[in-house]
Wavefront OBJ file of the C-alpha trace (Angstrom):
o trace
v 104.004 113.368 115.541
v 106.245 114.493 112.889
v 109.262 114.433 114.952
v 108.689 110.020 116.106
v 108.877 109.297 112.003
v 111.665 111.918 111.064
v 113.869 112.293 114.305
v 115.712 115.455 113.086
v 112.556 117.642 113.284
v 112.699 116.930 117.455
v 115.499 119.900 116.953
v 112.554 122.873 116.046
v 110.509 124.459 118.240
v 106.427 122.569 116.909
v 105.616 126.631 116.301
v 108.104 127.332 114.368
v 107.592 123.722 112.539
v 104.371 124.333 111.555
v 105.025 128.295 110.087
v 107.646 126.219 108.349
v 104.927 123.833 107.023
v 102.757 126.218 106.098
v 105.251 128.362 104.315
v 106.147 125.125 102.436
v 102.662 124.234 101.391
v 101.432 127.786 100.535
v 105.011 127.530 98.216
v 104.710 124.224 96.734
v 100.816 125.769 96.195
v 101.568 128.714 94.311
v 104.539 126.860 92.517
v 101.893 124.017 91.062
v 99.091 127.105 90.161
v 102.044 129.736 88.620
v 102.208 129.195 85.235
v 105.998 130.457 84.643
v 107.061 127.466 86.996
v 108.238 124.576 85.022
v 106.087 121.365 85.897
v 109.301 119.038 86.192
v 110.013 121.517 89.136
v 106.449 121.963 90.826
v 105.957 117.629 90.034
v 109.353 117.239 92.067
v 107.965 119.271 95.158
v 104.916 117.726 95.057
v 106.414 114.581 95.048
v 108.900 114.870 97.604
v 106.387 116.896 99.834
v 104.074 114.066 99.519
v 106.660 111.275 99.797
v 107.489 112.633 103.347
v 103.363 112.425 104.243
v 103.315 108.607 103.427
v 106.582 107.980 105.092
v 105.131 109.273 108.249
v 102.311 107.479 107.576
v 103.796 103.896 107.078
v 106.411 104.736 110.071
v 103.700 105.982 112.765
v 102.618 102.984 115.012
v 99.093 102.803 114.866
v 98.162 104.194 111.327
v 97.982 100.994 109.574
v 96.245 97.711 110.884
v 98.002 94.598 111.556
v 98.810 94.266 107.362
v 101.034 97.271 107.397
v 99.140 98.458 104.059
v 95.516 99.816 105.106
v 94.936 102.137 107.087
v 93.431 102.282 110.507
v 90.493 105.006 111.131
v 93.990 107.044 112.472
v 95.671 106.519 109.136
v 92.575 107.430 106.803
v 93.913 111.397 107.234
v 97.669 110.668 105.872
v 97.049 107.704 103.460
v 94.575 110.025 101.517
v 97.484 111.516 100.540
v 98.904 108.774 97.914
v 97.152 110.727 94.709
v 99.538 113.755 95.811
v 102.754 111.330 94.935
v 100.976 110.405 91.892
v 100.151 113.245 90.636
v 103.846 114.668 91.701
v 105.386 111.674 89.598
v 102.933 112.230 86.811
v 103.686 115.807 86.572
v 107.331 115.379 86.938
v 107.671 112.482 84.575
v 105.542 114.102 81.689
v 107.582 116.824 81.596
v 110.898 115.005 81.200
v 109.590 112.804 78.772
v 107.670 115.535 76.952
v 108.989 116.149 73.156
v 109.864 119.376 71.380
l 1 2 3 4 5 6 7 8 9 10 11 12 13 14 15 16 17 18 19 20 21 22 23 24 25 26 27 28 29 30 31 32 33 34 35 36 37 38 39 40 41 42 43 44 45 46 47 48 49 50 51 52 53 54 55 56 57 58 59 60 61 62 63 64 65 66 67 68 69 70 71 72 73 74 75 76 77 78 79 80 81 82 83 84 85 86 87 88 89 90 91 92 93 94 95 96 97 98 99 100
């Protein structure tokens, strides 16, 4: 599924794409819950991690009805997944913007 949104992933083997999935979330995981991680960092990850989810999302024939915007009962699973980018961008922006 990945592969039809981002063609580049067609190249790895689907086991060794998802080890390298979950490698990546159990990272971006322990880099939001680690305390010596700085938030700017863990809010980019999140954020791009979650960026990628909604692109496959919008990209995937089928997982939106005929608007383009909501989702179908197919597209409920990935479209969940909007709070991650806000709460990616949230973390990512307070911590630029945060004062001294």
């Amino acid at each position: 599924m990945a592969a039809g949104t981002y063609p580049f992933l067609a190249r790895i083997k689907p086991k060794d794409f998802a080890r390298l999935l979950a490698l990546g979330e159990i990272t971006l995981g322990s880099a939001l819950l680690v305390p010596f991680v700085p938030a700017a960092a863990a809010g980019a990850g999140l954020t791009v991690f979650s960026a990628g989810l909604l692109g496959m999302y919008a990209r995937t024939p089928g997982m939106t009805k005929e608007d383009g915007i909501r989702p179908s009962q197919q597209g409920t699973a990935l479209a969940k997944d909007v709070w991650m980018l806000g709460i990616g961008l949230g973390l990512t922006l307070d911590a630029l913007t945060e004062r001294s």
